[in-house]
C-alpha positions in Angstrom: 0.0 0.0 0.0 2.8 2.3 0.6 4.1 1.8 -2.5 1.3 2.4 -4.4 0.8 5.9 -2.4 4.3 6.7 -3.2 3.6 5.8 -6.9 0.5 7.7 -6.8 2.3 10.8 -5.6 4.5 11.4 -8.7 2.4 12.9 -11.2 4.4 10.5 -13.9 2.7 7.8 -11.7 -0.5 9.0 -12.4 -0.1 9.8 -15.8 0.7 6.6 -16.6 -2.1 4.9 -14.5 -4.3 7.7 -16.7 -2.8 6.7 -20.0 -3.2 2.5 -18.7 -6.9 3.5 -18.1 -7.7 5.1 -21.7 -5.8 2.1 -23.9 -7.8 0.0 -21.5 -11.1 2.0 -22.6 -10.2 2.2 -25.9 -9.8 -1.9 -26.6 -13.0 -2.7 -24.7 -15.2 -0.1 -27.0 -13.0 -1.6 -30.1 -14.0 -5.4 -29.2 -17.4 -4.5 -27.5 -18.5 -2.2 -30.6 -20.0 -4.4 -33.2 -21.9 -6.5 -30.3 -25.4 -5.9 -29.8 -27.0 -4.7 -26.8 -23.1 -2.7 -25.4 -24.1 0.4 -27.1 -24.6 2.1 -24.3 -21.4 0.5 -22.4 -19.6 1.3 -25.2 -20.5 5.3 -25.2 -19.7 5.0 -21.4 -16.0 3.4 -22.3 -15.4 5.9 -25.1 -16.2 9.1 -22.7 -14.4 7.8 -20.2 -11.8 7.4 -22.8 -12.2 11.0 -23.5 -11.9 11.8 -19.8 -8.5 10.3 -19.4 -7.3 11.8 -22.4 -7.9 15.3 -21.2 -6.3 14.4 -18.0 -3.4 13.7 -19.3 -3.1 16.5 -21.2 -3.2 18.6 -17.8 -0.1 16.2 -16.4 1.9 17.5 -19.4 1.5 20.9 -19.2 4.9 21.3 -17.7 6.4 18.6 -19.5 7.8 21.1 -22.5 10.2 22.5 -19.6 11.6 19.0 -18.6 12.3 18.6 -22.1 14.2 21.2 -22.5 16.2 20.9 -19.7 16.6 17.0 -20.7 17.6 18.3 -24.5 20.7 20.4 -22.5 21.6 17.7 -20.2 21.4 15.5 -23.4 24.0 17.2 -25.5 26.8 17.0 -22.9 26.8 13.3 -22.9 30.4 12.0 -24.4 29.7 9.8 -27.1 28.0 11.2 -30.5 25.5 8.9 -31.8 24.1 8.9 -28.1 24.3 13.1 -27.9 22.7 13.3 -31.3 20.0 10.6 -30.5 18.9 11.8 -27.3 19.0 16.0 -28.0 17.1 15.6 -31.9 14.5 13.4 -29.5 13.8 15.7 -26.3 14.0 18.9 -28.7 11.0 17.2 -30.6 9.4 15.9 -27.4 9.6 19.6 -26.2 7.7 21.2 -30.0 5.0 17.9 -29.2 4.5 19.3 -25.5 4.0 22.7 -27.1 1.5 21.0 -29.9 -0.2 19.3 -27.0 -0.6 22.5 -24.7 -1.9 24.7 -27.7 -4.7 21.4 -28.6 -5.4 21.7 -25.3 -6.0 25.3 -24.7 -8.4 24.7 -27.9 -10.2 22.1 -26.3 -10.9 23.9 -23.1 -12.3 26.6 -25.1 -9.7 29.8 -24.5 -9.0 30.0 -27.8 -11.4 28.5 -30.4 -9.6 29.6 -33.9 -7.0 27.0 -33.2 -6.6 24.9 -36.2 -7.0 21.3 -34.7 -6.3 19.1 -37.7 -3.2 20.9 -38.4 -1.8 21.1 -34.1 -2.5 17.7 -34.4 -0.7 16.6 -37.6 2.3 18.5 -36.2 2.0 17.1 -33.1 2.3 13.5 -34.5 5.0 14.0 -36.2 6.8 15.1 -33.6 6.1 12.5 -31.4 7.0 10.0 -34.3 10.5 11.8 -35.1 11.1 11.7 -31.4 10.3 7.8 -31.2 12.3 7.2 -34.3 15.5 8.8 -32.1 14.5 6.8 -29.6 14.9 3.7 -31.1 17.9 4.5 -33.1 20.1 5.3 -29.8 18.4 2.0 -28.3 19.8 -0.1 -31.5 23.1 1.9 -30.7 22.8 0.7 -27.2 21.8 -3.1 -28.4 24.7 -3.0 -30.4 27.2 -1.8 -28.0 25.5 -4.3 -25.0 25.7 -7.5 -27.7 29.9 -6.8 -28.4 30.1 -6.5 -25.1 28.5 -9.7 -24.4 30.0 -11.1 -27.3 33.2 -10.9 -25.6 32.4 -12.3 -22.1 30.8 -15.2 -23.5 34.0 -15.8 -25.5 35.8 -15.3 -22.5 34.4 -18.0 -20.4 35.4 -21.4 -21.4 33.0 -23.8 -19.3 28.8 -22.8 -19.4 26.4 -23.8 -16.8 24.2 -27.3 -18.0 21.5 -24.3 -18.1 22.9 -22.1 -20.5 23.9 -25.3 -22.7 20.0 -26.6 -23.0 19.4 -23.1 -23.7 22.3 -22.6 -26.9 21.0 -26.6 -27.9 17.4 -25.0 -28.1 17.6 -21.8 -29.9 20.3 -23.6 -32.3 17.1 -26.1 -33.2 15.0 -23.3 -33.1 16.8 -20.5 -35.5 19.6 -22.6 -37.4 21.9 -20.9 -39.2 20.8 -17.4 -37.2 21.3 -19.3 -34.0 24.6 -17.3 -33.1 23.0 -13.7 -33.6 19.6 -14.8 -31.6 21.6 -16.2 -29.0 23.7 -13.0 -28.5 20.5 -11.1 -28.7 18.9 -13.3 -26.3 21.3 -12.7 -24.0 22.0 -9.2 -24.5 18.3 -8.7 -23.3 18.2 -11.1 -20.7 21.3 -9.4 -18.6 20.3 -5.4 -19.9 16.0 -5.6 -18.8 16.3 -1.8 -19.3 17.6 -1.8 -22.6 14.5 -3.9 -23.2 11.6 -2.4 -21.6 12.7 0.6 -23.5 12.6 -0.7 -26.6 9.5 -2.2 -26.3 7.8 0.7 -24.9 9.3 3.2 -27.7 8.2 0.2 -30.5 4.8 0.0 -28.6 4.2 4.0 -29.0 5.1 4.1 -32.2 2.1 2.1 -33.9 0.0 5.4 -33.1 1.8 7.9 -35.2 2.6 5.1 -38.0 -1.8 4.6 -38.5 -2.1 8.8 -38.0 0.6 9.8 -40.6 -0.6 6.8 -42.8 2.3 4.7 -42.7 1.6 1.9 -41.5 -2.4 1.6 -41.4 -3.7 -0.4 -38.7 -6.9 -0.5 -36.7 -7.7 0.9 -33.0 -7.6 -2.5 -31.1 -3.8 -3.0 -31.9 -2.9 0.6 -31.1 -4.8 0.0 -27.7 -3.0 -3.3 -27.2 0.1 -1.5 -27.7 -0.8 1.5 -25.3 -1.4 -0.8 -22.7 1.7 -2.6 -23.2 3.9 0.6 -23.3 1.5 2.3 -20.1 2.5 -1.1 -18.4 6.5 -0.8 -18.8 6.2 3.4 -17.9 4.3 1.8 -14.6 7.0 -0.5 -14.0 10.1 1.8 -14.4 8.2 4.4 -12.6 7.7 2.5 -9.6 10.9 0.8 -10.0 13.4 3.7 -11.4 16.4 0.7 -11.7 14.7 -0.9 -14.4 14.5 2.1 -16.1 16.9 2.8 -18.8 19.9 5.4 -18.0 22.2 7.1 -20.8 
């Protein structure tokens, strides 16, 4: 219970519990739509939807300044393709926060001449080019984890009966790719940061991909995948070692 107050407190905590909430919403009304007799449950999950959605918006009102400051902190990091990846990616979280705040101030009303379709539009693309960084310095990292691991497993000359069932299976499983899975499958297994983050920035990205028209989909996988990406933001919130750090 204390946990979950502590969690609770941190207004990423909430955020994400908001965020968990709509995707949740969002794949009920997509699998409870074409059923007869939900139509009113399914007006209920789709305001409710709504609700969250506007909540969230007001937890990232102040967001545009921790991406700024995160953008700074970003470009003094050492090594290039990690400076480049991390600055291009908060710069364009910041211009989303800023696309976000002026929907926002639309939908409340302050200023109704707001172009929506347009905020939007920009909006999405700058959450997808910030994803896109995203995953480019996590492929970086993958890379630079799976050399490293690479060489420790070439430095050990006797494996555990566990880890030799485990080369046996994926060498059935994958054939000639066996050595690359392998190295990947360990990678992961001894970096859980490295993968949560992935996961979570290839989760977010199905959204922008079916709003720019890239990669069409329809709204039960995008919900799937927010719920899978609000999940992992849960878990590195209330665990902050499991989150990623550059």
């Amino acid at each position: 219970m204390d946990a979950f107050v502590r969690f609770s407190n941190q207004t990423q905590g909430r955020e994400r519990l908001f965020r968990a909430t709509q995707y949740s919403c969002m794949l009920l009304s997509y699998v409870l739509e074409n059923k007869r007799g939900r139509e009113a449950l399914v007006m209920k999950l789709k305001d409710l939807e709504s609700s969250m959605s506007s909540g969230r918006k007001l937890f990232r009102l102040g967001n545009m300044v921790h991406a700024i400051v995160a953008a700074r902190q970003s470009n003094e990091l050492p090594e290039l393709v990690p400076r480049f990846c991390l600055t291009v990616s908060n710069l364009n979280r910041a211009l989303y926060f800023v696309c976000d705040m002026l929907l926002w101030v639309r939908s409340v009303g302050l200023f109704s001449n707001i172009n929506k379709k347009k905020w939007r539009n920009r909006a999405t693309k700058c959450y997808y080019y910030s994803l896109v960084m995203n995953l480019a310095e996590d492929l970086y990292e993958l890379c630079r984890c799976m050399e490293q691991t690479a060489q420790a497993e070439n430095a050990r000359k006797d494996l555990p009966p566990c880890s030799q069932r485990v080369r046996r299976f994926l060498y059935h499983l994958t054939g000639g790719l066996q050595p690359f899975f392998l190295l990947l499958y360990l990678t992961l297994r001894n970096h859980p940061p490295l993968l949560l983050d992935t996961l979570k920035n290839l989760c977010d990205l199905s959204s922008p991909l079916d709003r720019l028209g890239i990669y069409k989909t329809n709204p039960g996988v995008i919900a799937l995948c927010g719920i899978i990406s609000s999940l992992v933001g849960i878990l590195t919130v209330a665990s902050p070692s499991l989150k990623l750090k550059h």
